[in-house]
VEXDREN-2710 file (C-alpha; in Angstrom, 1 decimal):
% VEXDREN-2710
k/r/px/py/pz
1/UNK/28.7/-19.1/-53.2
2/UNK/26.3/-20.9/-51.4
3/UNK/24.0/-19.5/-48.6
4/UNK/24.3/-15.7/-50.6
5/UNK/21.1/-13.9/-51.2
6/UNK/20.5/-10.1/-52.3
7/UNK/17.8/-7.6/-50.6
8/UNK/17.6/-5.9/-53.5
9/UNK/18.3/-7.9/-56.9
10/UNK/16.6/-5.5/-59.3
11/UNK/20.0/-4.1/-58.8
12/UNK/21.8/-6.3/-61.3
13/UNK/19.5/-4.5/-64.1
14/UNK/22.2/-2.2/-64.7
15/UNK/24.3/-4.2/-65.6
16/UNK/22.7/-4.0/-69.4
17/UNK/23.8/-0.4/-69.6
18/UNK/27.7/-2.0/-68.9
19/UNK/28.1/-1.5/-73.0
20/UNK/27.3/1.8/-72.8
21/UNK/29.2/2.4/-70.0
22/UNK/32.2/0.9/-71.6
23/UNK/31.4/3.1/-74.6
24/UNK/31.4/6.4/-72.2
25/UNK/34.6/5.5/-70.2
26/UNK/36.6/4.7/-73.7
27/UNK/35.8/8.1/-75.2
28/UNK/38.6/10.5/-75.3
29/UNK/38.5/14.3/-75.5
30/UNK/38.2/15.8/-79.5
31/UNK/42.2/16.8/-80.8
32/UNK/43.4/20.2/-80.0
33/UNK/42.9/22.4/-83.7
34/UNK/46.1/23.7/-85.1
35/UNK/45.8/27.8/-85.4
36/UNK/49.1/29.4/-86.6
37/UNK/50.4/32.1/-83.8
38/UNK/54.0/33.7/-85.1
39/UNK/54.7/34.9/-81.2
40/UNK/54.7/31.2/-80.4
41/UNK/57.7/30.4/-82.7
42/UNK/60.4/30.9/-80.3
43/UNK/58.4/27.7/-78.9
44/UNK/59.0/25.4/-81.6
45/UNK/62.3/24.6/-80.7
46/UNK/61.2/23.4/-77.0
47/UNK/60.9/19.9/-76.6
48/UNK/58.0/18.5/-74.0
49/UNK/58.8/15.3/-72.1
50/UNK/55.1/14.7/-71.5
51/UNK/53.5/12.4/-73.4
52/UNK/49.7/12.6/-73.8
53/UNK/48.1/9.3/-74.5
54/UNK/45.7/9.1/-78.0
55/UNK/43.7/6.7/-76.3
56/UNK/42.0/5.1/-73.1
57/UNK/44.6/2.2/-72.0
58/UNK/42.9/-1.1/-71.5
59/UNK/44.1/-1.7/-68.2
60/UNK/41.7/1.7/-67.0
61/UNK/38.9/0.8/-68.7
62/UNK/38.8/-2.8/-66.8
63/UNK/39.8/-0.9/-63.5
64/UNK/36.8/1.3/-64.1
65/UNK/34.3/-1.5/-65.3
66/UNK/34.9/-3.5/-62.3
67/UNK/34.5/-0.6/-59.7
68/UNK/31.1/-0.2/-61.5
69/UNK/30.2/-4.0/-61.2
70/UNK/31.5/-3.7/-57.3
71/UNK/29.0/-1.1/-56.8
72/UNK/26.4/-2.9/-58.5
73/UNK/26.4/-5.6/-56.1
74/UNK/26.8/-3.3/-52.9
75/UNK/23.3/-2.1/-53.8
76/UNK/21.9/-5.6/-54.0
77/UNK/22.4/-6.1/-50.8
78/UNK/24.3/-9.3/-50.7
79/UNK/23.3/-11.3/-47.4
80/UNK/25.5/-14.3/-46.4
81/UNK/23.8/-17.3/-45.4
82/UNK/20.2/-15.7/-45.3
83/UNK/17.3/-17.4/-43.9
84/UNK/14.3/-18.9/-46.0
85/UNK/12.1/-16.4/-45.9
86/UNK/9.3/-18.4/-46.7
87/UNK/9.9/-21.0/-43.9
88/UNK/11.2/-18.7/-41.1
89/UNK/9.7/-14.9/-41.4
90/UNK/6.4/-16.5/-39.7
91/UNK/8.5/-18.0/-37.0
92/UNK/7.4/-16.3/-34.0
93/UNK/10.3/-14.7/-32.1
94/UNK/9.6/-14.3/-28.0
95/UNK/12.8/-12.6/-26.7
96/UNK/13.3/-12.6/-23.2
97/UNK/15.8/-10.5/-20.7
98/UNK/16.8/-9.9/-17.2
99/UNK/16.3/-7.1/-16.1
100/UNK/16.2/-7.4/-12.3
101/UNK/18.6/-6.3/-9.4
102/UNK/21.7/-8.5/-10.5
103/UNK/21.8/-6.7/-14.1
104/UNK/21.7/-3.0/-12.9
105/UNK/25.6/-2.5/-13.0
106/UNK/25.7/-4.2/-16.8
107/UNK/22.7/-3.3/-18.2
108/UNK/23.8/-0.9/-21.0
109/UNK/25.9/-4.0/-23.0
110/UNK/22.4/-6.3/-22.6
111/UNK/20.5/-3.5/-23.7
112/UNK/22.5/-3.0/-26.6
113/UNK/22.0/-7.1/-27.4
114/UNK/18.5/-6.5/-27.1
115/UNK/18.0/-3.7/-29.3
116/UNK/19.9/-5.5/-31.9
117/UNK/17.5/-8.5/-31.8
118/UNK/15.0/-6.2/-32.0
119/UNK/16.5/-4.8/-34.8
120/UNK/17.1/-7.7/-37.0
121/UNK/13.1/-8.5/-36.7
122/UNK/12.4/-5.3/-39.2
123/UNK/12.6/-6.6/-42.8
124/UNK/10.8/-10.0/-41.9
125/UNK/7.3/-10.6/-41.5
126/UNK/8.2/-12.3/-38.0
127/UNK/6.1/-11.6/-34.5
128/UNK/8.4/-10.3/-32.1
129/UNK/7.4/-10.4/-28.6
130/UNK/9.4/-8.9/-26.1
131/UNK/9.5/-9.2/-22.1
132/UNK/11.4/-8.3/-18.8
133/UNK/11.5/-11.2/-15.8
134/UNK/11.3/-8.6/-13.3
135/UNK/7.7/-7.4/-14.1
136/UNK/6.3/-10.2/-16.3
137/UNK/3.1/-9.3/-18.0
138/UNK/0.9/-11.1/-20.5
139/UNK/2.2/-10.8/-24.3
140/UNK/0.7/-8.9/-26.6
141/UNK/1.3/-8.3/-30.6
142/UNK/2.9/-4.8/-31.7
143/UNK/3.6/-3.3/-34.7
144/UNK/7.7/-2.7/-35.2
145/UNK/7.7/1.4/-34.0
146/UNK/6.2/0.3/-30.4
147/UNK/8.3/-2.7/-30.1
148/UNK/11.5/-0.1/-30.6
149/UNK/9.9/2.1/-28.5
150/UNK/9.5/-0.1/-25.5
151/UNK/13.4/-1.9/-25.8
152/UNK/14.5/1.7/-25.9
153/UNK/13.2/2.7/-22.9
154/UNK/13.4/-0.8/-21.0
155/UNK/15.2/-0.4/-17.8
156/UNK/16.7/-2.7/-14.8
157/UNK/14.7/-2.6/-11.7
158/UNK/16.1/-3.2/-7.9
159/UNK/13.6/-6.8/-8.0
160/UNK/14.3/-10.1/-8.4
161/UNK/13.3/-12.2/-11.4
162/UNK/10.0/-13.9/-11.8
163/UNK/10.6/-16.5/-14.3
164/UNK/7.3/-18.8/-13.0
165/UNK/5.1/-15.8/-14.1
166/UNK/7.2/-15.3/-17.4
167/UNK/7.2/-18.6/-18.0
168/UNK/2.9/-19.0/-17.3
169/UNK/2.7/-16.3/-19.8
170/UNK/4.7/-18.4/-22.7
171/UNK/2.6/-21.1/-22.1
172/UNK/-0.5/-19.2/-22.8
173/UNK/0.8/-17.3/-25.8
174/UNK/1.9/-20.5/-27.1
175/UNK/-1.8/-21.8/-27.0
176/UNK/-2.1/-19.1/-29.6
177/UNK/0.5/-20.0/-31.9
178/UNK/0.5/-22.3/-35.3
179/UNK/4.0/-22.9/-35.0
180/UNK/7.1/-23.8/-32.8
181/UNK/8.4/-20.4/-31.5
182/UNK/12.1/-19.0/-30.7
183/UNK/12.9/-18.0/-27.2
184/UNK/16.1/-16.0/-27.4
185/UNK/16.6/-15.1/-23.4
186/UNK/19.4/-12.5/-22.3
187/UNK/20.1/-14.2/-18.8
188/UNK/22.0/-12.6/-16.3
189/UNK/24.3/-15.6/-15.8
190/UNK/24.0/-16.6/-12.8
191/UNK/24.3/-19.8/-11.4
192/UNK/21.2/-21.1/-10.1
193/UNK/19.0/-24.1/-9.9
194/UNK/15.7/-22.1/-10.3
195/UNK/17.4/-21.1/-13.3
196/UNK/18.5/-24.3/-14.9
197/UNK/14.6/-25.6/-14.6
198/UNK/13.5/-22.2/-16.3
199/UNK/16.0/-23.6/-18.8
200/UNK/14.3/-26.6/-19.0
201/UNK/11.0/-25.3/-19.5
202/UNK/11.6/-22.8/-22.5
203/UNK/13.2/-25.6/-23.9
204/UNK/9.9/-27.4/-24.2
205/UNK/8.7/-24.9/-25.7
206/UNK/10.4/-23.8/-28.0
207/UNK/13.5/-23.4/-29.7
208/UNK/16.1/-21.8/-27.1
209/UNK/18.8/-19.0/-28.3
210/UNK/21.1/-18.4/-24.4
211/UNK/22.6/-15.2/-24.6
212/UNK/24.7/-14.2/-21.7
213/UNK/28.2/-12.5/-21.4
214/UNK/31.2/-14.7/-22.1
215/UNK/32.9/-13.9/-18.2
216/UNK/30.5/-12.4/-15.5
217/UNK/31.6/-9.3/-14.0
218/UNK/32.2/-8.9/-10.2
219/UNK/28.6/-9.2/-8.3
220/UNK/29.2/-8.8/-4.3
221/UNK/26.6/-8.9/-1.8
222/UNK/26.4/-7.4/1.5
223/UNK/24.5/-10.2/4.5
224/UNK/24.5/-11.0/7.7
225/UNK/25.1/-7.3/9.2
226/UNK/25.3/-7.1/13.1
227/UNK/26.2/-4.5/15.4
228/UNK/29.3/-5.8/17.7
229/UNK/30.8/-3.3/20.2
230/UNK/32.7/-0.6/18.3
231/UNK/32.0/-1.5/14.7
232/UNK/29.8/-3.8/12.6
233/UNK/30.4/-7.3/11.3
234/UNK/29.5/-7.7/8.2
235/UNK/29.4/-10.3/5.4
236/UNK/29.7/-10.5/1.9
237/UNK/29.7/-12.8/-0.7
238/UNK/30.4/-13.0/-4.2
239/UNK/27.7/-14.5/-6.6
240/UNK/30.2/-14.9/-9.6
241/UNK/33.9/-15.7/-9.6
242/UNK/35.8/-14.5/-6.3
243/UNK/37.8/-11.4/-7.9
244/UNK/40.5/-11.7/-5.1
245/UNK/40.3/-7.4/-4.8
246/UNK/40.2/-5.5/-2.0
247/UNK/36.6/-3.6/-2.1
248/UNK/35.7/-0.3/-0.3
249/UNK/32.6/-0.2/2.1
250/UNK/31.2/3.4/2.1
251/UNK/29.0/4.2/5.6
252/UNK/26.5/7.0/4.5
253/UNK/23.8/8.7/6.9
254/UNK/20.5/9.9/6.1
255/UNK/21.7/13.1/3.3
256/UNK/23.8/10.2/0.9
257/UNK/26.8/11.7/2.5
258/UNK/29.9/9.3/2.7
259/UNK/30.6/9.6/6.3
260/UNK/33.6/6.7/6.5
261/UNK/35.3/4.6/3.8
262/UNK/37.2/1.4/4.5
263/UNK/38.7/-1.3/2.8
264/UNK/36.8/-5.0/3.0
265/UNK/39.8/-7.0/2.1
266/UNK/38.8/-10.7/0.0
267/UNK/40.3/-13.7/0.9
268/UNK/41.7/-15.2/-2.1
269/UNK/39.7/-18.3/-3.6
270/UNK/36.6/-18.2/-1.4
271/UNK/33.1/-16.8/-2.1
272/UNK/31.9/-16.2/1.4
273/UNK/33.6/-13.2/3.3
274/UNK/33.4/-12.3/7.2
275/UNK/35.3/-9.1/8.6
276/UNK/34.7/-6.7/11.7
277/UNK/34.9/-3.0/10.3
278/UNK/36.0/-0.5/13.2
279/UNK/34.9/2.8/13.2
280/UNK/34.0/5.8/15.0
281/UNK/31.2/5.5/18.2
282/UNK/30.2/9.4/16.6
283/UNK/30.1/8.0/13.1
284/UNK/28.2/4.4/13.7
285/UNK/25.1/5.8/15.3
286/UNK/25.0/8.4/12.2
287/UNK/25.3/5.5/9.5
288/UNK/21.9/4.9/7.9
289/UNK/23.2/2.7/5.3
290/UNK/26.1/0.6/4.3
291/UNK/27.5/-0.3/0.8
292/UNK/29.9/-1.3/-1.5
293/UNK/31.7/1.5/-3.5
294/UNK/31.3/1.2/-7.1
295/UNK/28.2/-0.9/-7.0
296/UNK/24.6/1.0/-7.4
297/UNK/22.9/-3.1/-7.0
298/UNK/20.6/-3.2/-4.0
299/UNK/22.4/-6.1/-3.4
300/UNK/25.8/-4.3/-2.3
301/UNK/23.0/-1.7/-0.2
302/UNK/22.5/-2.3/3.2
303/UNK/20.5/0.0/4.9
304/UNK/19.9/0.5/8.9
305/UNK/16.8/1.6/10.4
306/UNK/16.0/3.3/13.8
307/UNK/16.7/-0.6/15.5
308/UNK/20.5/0.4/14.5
309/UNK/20.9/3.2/16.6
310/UNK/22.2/2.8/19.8
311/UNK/19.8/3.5/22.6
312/UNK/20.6/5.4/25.4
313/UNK/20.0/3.3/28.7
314/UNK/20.1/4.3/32.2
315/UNK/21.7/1.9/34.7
316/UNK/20.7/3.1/38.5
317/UNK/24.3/3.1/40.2
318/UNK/24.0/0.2/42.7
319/UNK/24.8/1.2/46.3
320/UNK/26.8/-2.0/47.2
321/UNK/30.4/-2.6/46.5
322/UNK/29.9/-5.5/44.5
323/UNK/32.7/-5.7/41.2
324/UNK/32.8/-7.8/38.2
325/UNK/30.6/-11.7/38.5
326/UNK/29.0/-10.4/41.9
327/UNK/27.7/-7.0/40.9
328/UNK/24.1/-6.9/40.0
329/UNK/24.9/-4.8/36.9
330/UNK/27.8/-7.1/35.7
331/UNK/25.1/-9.3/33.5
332/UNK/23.0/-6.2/32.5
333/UNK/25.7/-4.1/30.9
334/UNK/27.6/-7.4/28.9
335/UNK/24.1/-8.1/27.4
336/UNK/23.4/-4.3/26.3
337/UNK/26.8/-2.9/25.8
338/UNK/26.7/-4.6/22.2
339/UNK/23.5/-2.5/21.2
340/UNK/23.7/0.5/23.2
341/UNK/25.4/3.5/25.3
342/UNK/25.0/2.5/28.9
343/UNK/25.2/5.1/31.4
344/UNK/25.8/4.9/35.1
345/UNK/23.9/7.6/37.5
346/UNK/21.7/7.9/39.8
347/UNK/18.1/8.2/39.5
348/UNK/17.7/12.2/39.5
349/UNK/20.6/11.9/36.9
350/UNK/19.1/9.6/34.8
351/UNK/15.6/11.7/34.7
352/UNK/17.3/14.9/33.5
353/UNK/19.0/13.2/30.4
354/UNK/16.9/12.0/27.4
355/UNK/17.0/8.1/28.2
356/UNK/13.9/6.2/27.1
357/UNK/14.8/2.7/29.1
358/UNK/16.0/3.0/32.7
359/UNK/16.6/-0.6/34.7
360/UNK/16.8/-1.0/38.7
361/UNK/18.9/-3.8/39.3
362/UNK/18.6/-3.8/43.4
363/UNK/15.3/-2.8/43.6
364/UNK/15.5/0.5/45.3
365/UNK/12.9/2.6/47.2
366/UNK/13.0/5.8/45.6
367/UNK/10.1/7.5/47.9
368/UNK/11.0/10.8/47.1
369/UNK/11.1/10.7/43.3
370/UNK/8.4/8.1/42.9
371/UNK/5.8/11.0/41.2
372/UNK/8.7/12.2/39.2
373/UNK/9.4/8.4/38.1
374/UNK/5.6/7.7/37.4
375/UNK/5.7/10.9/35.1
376/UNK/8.5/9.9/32.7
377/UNK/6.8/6.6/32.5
378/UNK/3.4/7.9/31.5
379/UNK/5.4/10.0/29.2
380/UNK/7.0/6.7/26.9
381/UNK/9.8/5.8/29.3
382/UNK/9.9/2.2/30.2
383/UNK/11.3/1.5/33.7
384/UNK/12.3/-2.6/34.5
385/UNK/13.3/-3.8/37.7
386/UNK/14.7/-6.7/39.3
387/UNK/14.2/-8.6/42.5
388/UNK/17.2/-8.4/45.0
389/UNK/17.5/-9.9/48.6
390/UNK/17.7/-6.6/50.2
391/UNK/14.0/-5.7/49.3
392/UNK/11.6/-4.5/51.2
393/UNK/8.7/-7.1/51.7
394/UNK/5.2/-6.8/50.9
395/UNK/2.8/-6.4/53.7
396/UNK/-0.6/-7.2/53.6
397/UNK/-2.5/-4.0/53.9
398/UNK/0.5/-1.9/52.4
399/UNK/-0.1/0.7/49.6
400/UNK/0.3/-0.7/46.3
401/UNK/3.0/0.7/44.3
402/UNK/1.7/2.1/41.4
403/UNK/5.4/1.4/39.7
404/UNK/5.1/-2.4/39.7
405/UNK/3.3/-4.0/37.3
406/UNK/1.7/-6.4/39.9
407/UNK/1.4/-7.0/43.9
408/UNK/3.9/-8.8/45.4
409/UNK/3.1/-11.4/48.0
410/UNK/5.7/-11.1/50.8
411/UNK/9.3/-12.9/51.2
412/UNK/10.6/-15.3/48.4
413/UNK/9.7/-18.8/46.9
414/UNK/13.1/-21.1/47.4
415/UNK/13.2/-24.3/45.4
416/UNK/15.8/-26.8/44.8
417/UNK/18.0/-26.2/48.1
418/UNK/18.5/-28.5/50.9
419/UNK/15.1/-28.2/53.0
420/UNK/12.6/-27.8/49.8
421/UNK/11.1/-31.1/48.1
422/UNK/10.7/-29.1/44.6
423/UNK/13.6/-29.4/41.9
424/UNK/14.4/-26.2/40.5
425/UNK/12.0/-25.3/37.8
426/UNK/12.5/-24.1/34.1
427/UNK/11.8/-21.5/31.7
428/UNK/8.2/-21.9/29.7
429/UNK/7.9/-21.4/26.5
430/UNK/7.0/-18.1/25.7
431/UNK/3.2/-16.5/24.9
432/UNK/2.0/-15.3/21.7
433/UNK/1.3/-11.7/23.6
434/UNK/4.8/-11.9/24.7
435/UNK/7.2/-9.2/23.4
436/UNK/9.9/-12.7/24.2
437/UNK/8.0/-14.9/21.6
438/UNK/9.7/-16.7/19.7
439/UNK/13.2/-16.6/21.4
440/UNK/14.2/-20.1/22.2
441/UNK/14.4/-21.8/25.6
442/UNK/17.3/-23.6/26.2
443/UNK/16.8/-26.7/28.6
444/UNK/19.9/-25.9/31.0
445/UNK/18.5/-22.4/32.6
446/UNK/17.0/-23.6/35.7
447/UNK/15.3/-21.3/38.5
448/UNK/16.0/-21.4/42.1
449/UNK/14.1/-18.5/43.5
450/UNK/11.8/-16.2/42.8
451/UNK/9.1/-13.4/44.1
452/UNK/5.8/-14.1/43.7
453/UNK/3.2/-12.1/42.4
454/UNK/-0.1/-12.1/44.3
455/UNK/-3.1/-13.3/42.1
456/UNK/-5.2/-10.7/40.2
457/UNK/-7.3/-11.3/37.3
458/UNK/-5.1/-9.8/34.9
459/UNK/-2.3/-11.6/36.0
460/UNK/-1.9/-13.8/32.6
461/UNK/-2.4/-10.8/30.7
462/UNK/0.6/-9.3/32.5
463/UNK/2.8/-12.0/32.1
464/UNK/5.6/-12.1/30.0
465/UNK/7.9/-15.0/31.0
466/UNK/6.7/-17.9/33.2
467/UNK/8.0/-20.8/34.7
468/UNK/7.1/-24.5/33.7
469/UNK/4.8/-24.6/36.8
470/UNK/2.7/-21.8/35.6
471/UNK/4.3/-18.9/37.8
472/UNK/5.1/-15.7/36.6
473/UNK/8.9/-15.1/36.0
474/UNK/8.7/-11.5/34.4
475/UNK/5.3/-9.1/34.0
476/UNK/4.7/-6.2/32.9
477/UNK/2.4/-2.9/32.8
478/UNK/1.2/-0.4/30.5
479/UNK/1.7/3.2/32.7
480/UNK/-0.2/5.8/29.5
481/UNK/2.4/5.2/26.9
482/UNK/5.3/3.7/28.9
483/UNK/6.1/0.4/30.3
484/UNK/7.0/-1.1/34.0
485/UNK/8.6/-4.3/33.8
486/UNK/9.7/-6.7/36.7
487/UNK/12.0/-9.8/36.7
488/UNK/11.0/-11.5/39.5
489/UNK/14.1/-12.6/39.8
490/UNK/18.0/-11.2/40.4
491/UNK/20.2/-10.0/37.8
492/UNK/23.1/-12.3/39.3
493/UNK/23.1/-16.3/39.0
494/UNK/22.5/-16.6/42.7
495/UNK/18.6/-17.1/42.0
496/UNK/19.1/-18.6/38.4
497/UNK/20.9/-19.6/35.5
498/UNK/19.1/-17.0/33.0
499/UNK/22.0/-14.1/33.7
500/UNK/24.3/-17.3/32.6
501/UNK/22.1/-17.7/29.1
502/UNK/22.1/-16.2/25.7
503/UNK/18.4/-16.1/26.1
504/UNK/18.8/-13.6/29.0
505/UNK/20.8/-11.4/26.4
506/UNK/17.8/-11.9/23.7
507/UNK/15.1/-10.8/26.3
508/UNK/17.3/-7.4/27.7
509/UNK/17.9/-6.5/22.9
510/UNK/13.5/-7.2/23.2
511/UNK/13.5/-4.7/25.7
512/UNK/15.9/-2.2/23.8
513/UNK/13.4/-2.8/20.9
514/UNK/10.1/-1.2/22.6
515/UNK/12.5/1.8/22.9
516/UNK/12.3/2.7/19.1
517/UNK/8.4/2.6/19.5
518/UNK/8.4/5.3/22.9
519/UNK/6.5/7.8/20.6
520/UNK/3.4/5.8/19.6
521/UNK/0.1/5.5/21.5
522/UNK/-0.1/1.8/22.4
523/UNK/-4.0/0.7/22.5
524/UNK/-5.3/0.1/26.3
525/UNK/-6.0/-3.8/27.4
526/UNK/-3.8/-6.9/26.4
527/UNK/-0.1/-6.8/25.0
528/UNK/-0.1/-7.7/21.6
529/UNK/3.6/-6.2/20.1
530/UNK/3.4/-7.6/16.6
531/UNK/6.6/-5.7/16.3
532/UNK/8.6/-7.8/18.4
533/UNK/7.6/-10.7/17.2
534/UNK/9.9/-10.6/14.6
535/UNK/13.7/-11.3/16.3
536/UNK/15.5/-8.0/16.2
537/UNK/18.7/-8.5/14.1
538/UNK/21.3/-5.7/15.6
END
């Protein structure tokens, strides 16, 4: 049989004691002696139909003899198609696996595959090296026990893989190595084009064993999760074959308690999912984090931070009798409604409840609660205003309001109309300093009318939206650890297009944002929110 080898020959030795064997198995027990017994006459006349054989039949004796030579060969340890030990036991042996985030719900059956290559390495003479692309770190020679030791007690981790690193520490082990080396790598399978170059790579190396299951199990991934008015929307797709089954989102809050379950049904041939879940106003600002039932992957986690509750905000009843497009508040509450629990009440109302954001749409006087107002401000609240028609002007010589963040100059500035010689202007680009950087500016939102701020030194500083000419369009103020805010326009189209815009929705979410921070001691001087720099994803 060619390409059979033993482990143990000395085995077939014993096959010289076969004669004596033979010798043993064909003895047969010494004849009965005859001793006369009258009492046993009466037995004479019996006749016994079993027949006891004189000798050994040769059909027995080959039986036994080959049992003995069967066993023989078991203890030489035949080996079918055995490597050269002389040509391959120095071959060094650099076995990779994956054992990042993608893995963690199949990791036992490649742990298993990579206990058995480890395994296999114990009779030869062959340098094993063994490393996980999750946390790559240089190679090192070990004796057999340690190499065991680690593959035992190598686990998946929630990262991703870093096959550059893995593959920079090949290439320097290889400088060390007289020969060409085999890479056996326990991939996860999936199908990427970082992956296919990785490929490429170890197969410059070295010679390349691919070891991956025959059919991928399920891997779905949670993405693009927003808020949207009663529910979430959320996406999911499926990095291996679409399974076509319906899956179960769990919505958990902070104690890893399943608060809702609901089916996430899977349209049938396609990879990337989309679906509005529904559930409870009580139960969504609970949820803390989202995932997929069945699946302990971060990849089917999602989890929501403090941004994901809905803030509480406070809308001062307007006193006109304004409905729907022409009421002030129309704009205000379609842009927040989305990302928070609006409530409508007045002023006195508002104070008593525990609302960090409180917006003025028709820029009321409130004389008598102004201290009160001032308070809750210096105490984290942040209170934004916007102009309105029936406002009070600015006199020269009047008290300055400590509420606004600036001093107004009286009446308005009208461009674009009949009996002005100035176009209507648009929207700057946002400042670095600007809690708004960052959020686009459309082209189309063009502004009509405006109050104007009177000139102060900090005035740029206090800026937060200005118009192409330079003017300031919205300003703020730090009051101790609160924020006044001023649109210096209305909150209805009549002065602009903003209301009209998305970007007017983006600015009002910014303003939500500062909300989640009402607790921390902001540093005196200049704006700088790092924090809002980054767009808010609701």
């Amino acid at each position: 049989m060619e390409g059979l080898t033993f482990a143990a020959p000395w085995a077939f030795s014993t096959l010289l004691f076969l004669p004596l064997l033979w010798y043993v198995l064909k003895t047969t027990p010494p004849k009965p002696k005859v001793i006369p017994f009258p009492a046993v006459r009466l037995l004479q006349e019996l006749t016994s139909q079993r027949l006891l054989a004189a000798k050994t039949p040769w059909w027995v004796l080959l039986l036994r003899c080959l049992l003995l030579l069967c066993l023989i060969i078991a203890l030489a340890g035949p080996v079918l198609n055995a490597t050269q030990s002389n040509q391959t036991d120095q071959v060094p042996h650099i076995i990779l696996i994956d054992n990042d985030w993608s893995v963690m719900d199949r990791w036992d059956q490649r742990h298993k595959e990579l206990l058995r290559l480890v395994a296999g390495a114990k009779n030869t003479e062959q340098p094993v090296y063994i490393m996980g692309t999750s946390q790559p770190v240089p190679f090192e020679q070990k004796p057999h026990s340690r190499l065991v030791y680690e593959a035992e007690h190598l686990s998946a981790h929630p990262w991703p893989t870093a096959h550059e690193a893995v593959l920079h520490s090949i290439k320097e082990l290889q400088s060390t190595l007289s020969t060409r080396p085999k890479i056996s790598w326990i991939s996860n399978g999936l199908s990427d084009p970082q992956e296919n170059l990785f490929l490429q790579d170890l197969l410059q190396i070295g010679d390349v064993e691919y070891i991956t299951e025959s059919t991928l199990p399920p891997l779905p991934v949670l993405h693009n999760v927003t808020r949207k008015g009663k529910g979430f929307h959320i996406g999911l797709t499926e990095l291996t074959f679409p399974s076509n089954k319906a899956l179960e989102l769990q919505f958990l809050d902070g104690e890893a308690q399943v608060l809702l379950q609901k089916k996430y049904e899977l349209n049938a041939g396609e990879k990337v999912h989309e679906q509005f879940i529904d559930i409870p106003q009580e139960l969504k600002s609970r949820t803390e984090r989202i995932r997929i039932a069945g699946f302990t992957n971060p990849g089917a986690q999602y989890l929501l931070d403090e941004k994901w509750r809905d803030q509480s905000v406070g809308l001062i009843a307007p006193k006109g009798s304004d409905k729907a497009l022409l009421a002030p508040s129309y704009y205000v509450e379609k842009s927040l409604a989305p990302y928070s629990h609006i409530q409508n009440a007045s002023l006195n109302d508002l104070l008593d409840q525990s609302i960090n954001l409180i917006i003025d749409v028709d820029y009321t006087a409130f004389p008598q609660q102004s201290e009160r107002l001032e308070n809750w401000v210096q105490q984290g609240g942040i209170f934004v205003r916007f102009a309105s028609a029936q406002k009070n002007d600015t006199k020269d010589g009047a008290p300055f309001d400590p509420l606004l963040p600036v001093q107004l100059l009286p009446g308005e500035r009208t461009f674009g109309g009949s009996l002005s010689w100035d176009k209507p202007h648009r929207l700057a680009p946002f400042d670095s300093h600007s809690p708004f950087f960052g959020l686009p500016v459309p082209d189309d939102i063009s502004i009509n009318k405006q109050i104007l701020a009177r000139p102060s030194a900090d005035l740029s500083e206090k800026t937060w939206a200005r118009l192409s000419d330079g003017t300031p369009l919205v300003t703020a103020s730090q009051i101790g650890q609160g924020w006044s805010i001023l649109f210096h326009i209305e909150a209805v189209p009549g002065w602009s297009k903003l209301p009209l815009s998305g970007t007017f929705e983006q600015m009002l979410k910014r303003l939500l944002s500062l909300t989640t921070r009402n607790t921390t001691v902001l540093q005196d001087g200049p704006l700088f929110l790092t924090a809002c720099l980054i767009e808010m994803v609701f």
